[in-house]
FINU-48703 format. One record per residue (C-alpha): residue in one letter; x, z, y. Coordinates in pm, whole numbers, plus 50000, padded with zeros to 5 digits. Each point is the difference from the previous one (the first is absolute). Layout:
<rs>
+-----+-------+-------+-------+
! res !    px !    pz !    py !
+-----+-------+-------+-------+
!   a !     X !     Z !     Y !
...
+-----+-------+-------+-------+
</rs>
This chain:
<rs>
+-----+-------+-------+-------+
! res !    px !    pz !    py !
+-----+-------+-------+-------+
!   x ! 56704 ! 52217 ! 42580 !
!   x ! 50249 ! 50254 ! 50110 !
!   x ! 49982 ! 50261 ! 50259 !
!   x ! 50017 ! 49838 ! 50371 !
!   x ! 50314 ! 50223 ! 50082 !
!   x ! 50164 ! 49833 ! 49728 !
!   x ! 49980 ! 49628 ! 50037 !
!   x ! 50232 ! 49802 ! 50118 !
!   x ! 49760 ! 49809 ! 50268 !
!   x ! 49747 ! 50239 ! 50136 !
!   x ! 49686 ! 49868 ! 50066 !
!   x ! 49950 ! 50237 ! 50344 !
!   x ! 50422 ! 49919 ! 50046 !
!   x ! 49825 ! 49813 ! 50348 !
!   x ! 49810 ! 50311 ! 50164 !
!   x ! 50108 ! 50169 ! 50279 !
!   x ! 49922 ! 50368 ! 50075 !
!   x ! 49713 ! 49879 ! 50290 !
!   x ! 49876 ! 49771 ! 49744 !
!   x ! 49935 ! 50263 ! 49743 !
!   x ! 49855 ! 50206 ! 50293 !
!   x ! 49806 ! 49687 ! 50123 !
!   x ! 49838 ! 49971 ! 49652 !
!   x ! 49882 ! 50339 ! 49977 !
!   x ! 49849 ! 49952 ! 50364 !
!   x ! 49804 ! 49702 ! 49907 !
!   x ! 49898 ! 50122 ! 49644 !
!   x ! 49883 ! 50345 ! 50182 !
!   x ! 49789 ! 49770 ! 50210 !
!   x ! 49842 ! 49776 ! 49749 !
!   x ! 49848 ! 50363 ! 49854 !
!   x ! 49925 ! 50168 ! 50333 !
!   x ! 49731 ! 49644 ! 50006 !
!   x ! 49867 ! 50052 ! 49673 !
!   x ! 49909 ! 50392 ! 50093 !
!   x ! 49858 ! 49901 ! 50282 !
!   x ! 49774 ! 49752 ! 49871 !
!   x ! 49869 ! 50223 ! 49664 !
!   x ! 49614 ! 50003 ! 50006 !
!   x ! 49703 ! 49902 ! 49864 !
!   x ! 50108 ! 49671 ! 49847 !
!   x ! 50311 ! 50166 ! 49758 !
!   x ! 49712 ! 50317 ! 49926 !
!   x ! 49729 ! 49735 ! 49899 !
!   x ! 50267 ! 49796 ! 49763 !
!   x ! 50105 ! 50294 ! 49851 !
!   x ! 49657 ! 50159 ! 49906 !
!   x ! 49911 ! 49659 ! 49889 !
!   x ! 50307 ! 49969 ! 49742 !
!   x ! 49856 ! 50319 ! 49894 !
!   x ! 49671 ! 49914 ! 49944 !
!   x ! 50121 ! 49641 ! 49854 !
!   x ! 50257 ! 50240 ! 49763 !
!   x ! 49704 ! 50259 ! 49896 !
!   x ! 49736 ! 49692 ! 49919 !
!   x ! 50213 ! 49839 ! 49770 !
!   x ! 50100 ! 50301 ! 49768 !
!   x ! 49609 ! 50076 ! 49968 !
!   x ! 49892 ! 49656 ! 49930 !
!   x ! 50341 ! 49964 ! 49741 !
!   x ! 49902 ! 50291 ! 49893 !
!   x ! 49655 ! 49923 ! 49914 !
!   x ! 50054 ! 49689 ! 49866 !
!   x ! 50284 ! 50169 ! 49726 !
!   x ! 49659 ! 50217 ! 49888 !
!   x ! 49920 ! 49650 ! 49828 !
!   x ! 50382 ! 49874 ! 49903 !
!   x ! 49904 ! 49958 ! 49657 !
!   x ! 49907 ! 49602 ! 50181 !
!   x ! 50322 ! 49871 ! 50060 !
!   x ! 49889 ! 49896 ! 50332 !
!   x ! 49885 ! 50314 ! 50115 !
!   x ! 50345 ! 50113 ! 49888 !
!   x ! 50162 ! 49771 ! 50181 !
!   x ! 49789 ! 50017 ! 50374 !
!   x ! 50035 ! 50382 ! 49919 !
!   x ! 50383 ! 50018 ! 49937 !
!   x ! 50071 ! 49742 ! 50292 !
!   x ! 49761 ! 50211 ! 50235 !
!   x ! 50208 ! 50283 ! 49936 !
!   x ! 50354 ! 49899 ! 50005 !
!   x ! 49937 ! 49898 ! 50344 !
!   x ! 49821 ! 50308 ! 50117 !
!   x ! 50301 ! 50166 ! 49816 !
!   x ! 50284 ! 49795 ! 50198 !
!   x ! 49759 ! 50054 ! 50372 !
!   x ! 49960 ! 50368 ! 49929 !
!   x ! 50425 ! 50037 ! 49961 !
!   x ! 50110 ! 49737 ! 50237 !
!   x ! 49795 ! 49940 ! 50299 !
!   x ! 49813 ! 50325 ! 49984 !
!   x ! 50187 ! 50270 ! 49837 !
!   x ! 50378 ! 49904 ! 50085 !
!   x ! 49891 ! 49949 ! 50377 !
!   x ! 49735 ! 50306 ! 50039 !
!   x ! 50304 ! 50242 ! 49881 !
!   x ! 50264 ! 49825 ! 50219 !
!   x ! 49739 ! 50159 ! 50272 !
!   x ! 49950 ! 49661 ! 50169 !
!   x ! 49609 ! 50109 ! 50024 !
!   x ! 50043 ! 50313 ! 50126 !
!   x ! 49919 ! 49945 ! 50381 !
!   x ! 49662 ! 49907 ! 49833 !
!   x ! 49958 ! 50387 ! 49959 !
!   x ! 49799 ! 49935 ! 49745 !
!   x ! 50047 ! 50281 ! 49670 !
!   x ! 49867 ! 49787 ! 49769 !
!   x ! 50289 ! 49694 ! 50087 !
!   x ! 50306 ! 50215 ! 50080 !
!   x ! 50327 ! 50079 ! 49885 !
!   x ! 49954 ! 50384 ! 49957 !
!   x ! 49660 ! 49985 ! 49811 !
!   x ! 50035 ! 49588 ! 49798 !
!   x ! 50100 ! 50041 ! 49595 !
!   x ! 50044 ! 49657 ! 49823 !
!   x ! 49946 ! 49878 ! 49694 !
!   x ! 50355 ! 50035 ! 49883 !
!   x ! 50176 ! 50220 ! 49786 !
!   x ! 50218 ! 50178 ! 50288 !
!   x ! 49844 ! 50277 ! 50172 !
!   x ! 50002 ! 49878 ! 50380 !
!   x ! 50178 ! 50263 ! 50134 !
!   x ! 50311 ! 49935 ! 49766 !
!   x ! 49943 ! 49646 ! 50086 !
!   x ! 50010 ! 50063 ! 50379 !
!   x ! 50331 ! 50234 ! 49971 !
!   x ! 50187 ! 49711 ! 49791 !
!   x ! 49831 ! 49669 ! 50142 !
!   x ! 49951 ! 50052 ! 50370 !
!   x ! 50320 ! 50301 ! 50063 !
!   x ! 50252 ! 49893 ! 49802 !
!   x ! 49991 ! 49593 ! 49933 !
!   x ! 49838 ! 49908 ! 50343 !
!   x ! 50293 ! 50223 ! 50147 !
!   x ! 50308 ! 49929 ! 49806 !
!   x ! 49898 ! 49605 ! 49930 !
!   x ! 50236 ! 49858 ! 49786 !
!   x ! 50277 ! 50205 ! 50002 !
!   x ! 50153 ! 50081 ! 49693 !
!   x ! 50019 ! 50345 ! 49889 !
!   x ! 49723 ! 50111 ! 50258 !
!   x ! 49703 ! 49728 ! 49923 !
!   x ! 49888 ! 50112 ! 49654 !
!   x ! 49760 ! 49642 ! 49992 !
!   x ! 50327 ! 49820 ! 49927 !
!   x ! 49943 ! 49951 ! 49636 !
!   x ! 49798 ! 50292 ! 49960 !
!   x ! 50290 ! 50209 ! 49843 !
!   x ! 49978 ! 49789 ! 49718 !
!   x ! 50154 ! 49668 ! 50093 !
!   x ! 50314 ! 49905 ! 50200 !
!   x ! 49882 ! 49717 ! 50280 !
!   x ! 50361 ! 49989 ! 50172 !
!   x ! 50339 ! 49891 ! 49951 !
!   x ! 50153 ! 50278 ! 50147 !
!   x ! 49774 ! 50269 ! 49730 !
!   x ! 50265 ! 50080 ! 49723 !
!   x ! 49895 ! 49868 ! 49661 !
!   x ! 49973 ! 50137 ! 49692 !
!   x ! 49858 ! 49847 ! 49697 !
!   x ! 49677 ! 50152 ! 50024 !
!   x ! 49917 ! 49788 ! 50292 !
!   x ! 50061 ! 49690 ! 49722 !
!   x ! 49575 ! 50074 ! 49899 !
!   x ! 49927 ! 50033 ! 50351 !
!   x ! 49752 ! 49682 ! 49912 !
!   x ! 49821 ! 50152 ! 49784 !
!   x ! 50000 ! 50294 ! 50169 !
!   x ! 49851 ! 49837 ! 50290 !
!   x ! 49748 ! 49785 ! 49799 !
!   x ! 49885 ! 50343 ! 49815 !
!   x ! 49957 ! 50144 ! 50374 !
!   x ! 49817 ! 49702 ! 50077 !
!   x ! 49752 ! 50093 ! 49743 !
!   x ! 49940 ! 50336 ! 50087 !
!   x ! 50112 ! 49997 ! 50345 !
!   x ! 49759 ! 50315 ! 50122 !
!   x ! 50117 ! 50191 ! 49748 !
!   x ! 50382 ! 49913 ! 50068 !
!   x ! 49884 ! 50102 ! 50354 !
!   x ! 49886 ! 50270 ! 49919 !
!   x ! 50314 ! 50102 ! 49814 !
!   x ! 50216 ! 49898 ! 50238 !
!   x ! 49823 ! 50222 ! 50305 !
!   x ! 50059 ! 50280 ! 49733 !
!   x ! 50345 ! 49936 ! 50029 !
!   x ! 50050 ! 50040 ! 49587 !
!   x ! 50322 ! 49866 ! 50016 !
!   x ! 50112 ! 50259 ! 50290 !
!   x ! 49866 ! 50212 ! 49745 !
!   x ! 50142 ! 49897 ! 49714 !
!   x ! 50338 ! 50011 ! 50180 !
!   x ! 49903 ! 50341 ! 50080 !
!   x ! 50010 ! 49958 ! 50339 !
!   x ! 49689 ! 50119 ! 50101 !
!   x ! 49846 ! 50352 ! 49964 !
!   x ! 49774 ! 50054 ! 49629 !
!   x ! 49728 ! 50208 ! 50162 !
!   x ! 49903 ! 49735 ! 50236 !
!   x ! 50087 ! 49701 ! 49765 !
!   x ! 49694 ! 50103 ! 49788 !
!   x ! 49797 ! 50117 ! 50298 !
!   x ! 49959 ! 49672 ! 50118 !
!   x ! 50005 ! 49846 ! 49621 !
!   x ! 49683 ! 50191 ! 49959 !
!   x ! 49867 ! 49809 ! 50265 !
!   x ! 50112 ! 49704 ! 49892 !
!   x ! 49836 ! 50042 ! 49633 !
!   x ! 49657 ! 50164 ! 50139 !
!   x ! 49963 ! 49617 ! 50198 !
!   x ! 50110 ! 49793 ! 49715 !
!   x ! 49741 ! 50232 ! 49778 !
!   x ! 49754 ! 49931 ! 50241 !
!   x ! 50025 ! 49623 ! 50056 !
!   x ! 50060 ! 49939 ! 49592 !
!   x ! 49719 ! 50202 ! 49975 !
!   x ! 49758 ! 49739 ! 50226 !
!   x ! 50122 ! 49692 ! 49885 !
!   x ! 50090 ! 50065 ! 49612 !
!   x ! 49707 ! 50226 ! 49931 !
!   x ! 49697 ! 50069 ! 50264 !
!   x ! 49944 ! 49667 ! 50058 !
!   x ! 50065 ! 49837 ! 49679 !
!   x ! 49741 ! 50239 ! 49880 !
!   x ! 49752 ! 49893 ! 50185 !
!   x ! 50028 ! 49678 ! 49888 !
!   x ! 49893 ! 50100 ! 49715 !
!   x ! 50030 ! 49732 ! 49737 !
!   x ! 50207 ! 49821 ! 50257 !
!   x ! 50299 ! 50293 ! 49948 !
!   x ! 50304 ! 49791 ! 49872 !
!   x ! 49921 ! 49723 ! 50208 !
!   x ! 49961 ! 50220 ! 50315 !
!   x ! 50286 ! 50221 ! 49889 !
!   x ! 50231 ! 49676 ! 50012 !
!   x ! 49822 ! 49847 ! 50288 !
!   x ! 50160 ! 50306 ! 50224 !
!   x ! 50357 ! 50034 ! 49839 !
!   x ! 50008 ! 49615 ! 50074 !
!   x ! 49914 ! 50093 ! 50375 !
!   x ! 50209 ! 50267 ! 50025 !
!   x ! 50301 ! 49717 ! 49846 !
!   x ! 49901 ! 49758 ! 50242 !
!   x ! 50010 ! 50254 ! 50307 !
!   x ! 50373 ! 50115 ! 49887 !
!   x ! 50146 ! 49669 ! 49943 !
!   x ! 49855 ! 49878 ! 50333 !
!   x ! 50097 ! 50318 ! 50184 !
!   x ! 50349 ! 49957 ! 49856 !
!   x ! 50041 ! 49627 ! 50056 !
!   x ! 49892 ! 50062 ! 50379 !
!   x ! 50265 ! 50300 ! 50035 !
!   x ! 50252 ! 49780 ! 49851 !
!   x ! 49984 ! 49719 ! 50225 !
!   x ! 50001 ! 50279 ! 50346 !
!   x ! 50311 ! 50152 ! 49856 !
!   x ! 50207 ! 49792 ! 49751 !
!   x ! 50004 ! 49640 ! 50084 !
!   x ! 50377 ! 49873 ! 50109 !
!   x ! 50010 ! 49995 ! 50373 !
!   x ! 49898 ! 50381 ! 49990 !
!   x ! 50275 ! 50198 ! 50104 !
!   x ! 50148 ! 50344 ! 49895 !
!   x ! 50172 ! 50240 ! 50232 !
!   x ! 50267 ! 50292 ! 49889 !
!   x ! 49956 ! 50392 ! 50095 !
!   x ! 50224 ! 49977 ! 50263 !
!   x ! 49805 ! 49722 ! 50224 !
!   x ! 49720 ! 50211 ! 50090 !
!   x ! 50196 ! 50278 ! 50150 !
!   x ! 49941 ! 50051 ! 50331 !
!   x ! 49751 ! 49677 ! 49952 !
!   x ! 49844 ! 49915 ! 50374 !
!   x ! 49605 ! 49896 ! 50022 !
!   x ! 50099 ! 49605 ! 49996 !
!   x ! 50250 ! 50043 ! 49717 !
!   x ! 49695 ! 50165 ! 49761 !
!   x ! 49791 ! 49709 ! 50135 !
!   x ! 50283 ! 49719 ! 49901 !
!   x ! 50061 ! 50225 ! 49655 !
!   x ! 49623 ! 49922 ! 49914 !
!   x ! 49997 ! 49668 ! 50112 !
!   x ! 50288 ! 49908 ! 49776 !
!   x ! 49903 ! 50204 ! 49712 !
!   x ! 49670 ! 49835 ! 49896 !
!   x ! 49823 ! 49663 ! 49958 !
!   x ! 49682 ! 49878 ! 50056 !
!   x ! 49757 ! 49704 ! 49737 !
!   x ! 49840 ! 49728 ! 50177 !
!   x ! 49641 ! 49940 ! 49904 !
!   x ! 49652 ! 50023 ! 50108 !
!   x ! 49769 ! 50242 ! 50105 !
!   x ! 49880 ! 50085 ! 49637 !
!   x ! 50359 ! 50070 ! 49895 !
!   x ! 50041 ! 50232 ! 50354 !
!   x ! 49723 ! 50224 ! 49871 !
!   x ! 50041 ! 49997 ! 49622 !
!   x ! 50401 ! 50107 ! 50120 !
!   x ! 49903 ! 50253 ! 50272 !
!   x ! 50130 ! 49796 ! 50220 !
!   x ! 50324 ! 50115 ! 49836 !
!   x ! 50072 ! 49616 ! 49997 !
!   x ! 50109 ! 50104 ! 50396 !
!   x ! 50269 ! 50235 ! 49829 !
!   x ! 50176 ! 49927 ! 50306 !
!   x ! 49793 ! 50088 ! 50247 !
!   x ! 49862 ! 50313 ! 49806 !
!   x ! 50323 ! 50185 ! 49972 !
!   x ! 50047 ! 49915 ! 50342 !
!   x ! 49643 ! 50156 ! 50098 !
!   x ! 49858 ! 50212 ! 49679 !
!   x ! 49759 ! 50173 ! 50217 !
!   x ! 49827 ! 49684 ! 50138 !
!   x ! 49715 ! 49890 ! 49856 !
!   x ! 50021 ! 49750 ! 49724 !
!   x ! 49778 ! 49743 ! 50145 !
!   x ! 50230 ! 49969 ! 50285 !
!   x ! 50309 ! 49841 ! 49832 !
!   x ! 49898 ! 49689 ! 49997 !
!   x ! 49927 ! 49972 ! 50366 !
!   x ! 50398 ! 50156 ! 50085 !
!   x ! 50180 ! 49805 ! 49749 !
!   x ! 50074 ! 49677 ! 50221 !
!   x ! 50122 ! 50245 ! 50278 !
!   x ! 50200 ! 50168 ! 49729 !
!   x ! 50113 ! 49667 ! 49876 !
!   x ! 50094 ! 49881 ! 50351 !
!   x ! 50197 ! 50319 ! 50057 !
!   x ! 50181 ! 49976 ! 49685 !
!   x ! 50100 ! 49589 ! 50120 !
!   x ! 50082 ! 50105 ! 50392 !
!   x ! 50271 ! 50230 ! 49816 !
!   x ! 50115 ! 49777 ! 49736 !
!   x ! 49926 ! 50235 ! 49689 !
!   x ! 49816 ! 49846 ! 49686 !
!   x ! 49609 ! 50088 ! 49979 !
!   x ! 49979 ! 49972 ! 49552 !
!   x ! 49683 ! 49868 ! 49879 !
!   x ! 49870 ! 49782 ! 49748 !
!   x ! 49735 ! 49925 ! 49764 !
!   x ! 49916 ! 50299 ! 49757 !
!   x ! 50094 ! 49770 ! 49732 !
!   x ! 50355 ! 49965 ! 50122 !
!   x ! 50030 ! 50339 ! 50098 !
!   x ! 49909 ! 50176 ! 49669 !
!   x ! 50248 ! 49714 ! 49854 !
!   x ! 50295 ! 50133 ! 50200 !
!   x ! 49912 ! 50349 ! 49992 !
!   x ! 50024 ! 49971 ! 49594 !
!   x ! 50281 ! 49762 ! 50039 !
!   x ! 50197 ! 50330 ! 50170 !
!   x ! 49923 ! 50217 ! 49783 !
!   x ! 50132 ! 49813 ! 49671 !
!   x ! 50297 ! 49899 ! 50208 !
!   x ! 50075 ! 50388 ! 50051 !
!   x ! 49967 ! 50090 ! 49696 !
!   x ! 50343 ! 49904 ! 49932 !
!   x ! 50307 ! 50145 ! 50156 !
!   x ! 50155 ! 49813 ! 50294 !
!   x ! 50308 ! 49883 ! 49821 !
!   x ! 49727 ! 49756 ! 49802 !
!   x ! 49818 ! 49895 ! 50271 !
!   x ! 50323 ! 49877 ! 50136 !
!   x ! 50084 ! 49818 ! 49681 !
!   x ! 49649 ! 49869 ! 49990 !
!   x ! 50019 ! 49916 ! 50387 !
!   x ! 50308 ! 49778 ! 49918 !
!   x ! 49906 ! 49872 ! 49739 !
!   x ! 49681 ! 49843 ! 50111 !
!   x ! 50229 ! 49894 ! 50331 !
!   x ! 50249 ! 49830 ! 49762 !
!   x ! 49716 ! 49828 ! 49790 !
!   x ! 49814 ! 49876 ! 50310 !
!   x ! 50331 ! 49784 ! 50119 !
!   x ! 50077 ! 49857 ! 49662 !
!   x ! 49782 ! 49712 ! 50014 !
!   x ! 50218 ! 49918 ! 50346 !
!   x ! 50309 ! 50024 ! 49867 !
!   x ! 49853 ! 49786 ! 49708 !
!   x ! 49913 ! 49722 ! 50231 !
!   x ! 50300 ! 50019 ! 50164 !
!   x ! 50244 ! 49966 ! 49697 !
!   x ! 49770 ! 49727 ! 49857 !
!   x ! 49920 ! 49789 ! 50331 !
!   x ! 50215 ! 50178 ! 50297 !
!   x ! 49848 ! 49693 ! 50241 !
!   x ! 49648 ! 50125 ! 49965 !
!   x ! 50136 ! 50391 ! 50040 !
!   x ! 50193 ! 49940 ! 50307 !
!   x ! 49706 ! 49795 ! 50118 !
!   x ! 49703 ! 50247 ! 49942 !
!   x ! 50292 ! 50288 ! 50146 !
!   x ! 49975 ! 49811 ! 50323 !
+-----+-------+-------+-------+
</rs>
């Protein structure tokens, strides 16, 4: 992709000014129905997620106190990889986003929640919900876009570390709360000496004293309890802890970096009107298709759309706006990107080996797979122009 300023057929090229106003009007009104209706039905799902979330650690838990059985191991490890990926996506993610706080509940709000993730939440909130959900997709202002570490647009200058963005990314994968963790430290702002020492390793004290404490659960209380069970239960949660990051990764990927997504330059969001931040987040993410297992195990991130539209509303109610969000996206002829997770990871990955290289390849590359894709035509029409001319027509 390159920036929407930049190409050649814009896909918004059709808007007017009033329909860009219109947008925001109706958008403003699809959330104005969701406030209204908040009650007892969202607070009841969300408590119960918890509960569901909190039951299946303890009884994974448990069941790792006898791992040395492979099958305990494996009930165990299972149990908790998905209370792991619950407690981040559905719970965690959406708690801090402060789509629970009309609940006024302390113990399920955004000031008072801290997850089970190797970012402190308040660093989280100041880099998640400020900056990305503000400056969505525009280069130089949305540090999400490749995390500092990757380039994810045509129109980001290359240089030849970018060529092990892949493995980059696949390491990330891997130990994605960590790289989180890192990258709401800003070490690379650091590193470039752009940001002040004393508070660099404020915060990186934070940072360490919750990774001490979480390696400290999983990799030694609770293995030793298990007594005899210790290795087993030791690689029962690093294996939960793998599973969470890939999944949380793979689910990020496909809101952000499948092609479709669009990127904006600094200059767009200057003077940027109510419907024009609506149409930027509308353009710059992508929902998966799927059940309602996948909805929960994602957050109900797999309605990126419709939760950088509304990140305040609560999770459970994406699902119910997304045909009026889809309808509103038809009525004004823009393209509403979704597809199976599958596909989505696919193309995500696909982008960022593509951009790996500089653009003067990807031309090359682009042409060349243009050129080899009309060779068998031109071979049929050399060896039996009849049959060419005939299939033409």
């Amino acid at each position: 992709m390159t920036t929407i300023q930049n190409k050649a057929q814009s896909p918004i090229a059709h808007l007017t000014d009033d329909d860009i106003t219109a947008i925001g009007v109706e958008l403003d009104a699809i959330r104005e129905q969701v406030l209204a209706s908040r009650g007892e039905r969202d607070a009841a799902y969300i408590r119960r997620v918890i509960d569901v979330q909190r039951a299946l650690e303890l009884s994974g838990r448990g069941m790792l106190l006898f791992s040395l059985l492979p099958p305990a191991w494996v009930v165990g490890t299972t149990a908790l990889s998905i209370a792991k990926i619950l407690e981040n996506m559905e719970i965690g993610h959406n708690v801090l986003h402060g789509q629970w706080d009309w609940m006024r509940d302390p113990k399920i709000h955004s000031t008072t929640w801290e997850w089970d993730n190797a970012t402190p939440a308040t660093m989280w909130k100041h880099s998640h919900n400020e900056l990305h959900h503000t400056y969505t997709n525009v280069l130089g202002r949305d540090n999400d876009l490749g995390y500092g570490i990757m380039r994810v647009d045509e129109d980001q200058r290359w240089k030849p570390g970018y060529i092990a963005q892949p493995v980059w990314n696949f390491v990330n994968m891997c130990f994605f709360q960590y790289g989180i963790a890192a990258y709401d430290l800003e070490v690379g702002k650091y590193l470039a000496g752009r940001k002040d020492k004393d508070q660099f390793w404020a915060e990186a004290r934070v940072v360490l004293a919750k990774i001490r404490s979480q390696a400290t659960r999983d990799y030694v209380v609770h293995p030793l309890l298990s007594g005899p069970s210790f290795v087993p239960t030791l690689a029962a949660n690093a294996t939960a802890n793998f599973v969470r990051n890939v999944w949380t990764h793979s689910v990020i990927m496909c809101g952000h970096f499948p092609e479709g997504v669009e990127t904006f330059s600094k200059t767009s969001i200057e003077g940027e009107s109510r419907g024009e931040w609506y149409l930027r987040q509308m353009l710059g993410s992508a929902n998966i298709s799927g059940g309602k297992l996948l909805h929960i195990m994602s957050g109900n991130l797999s309605f990126q759309i419709e939760h950088h539209l509304f990140p305040d509303l609560p999770s459970n109610r994406y699902q119910e706006i997304a045909p009026q969000v889809e309808a509103l996206f038809e009525r004004y002829g823009l393209t509403y990107t979704s597809g199976p997770m599958v596909k989505q990871v696919a193309s995500a990955w696909t982008k960022v080996v593509r951009l790996s290289l500089p653009n003067h390849l990807l031309r090359k590359a682009s042409q060349g797979v243009a050129a080899a894709t009309s060779l068998p035509r031109k071979v049929v029409a050399a060896v039996l122009p009849d049959v060419a001319t005939s299939a033409a027509a």
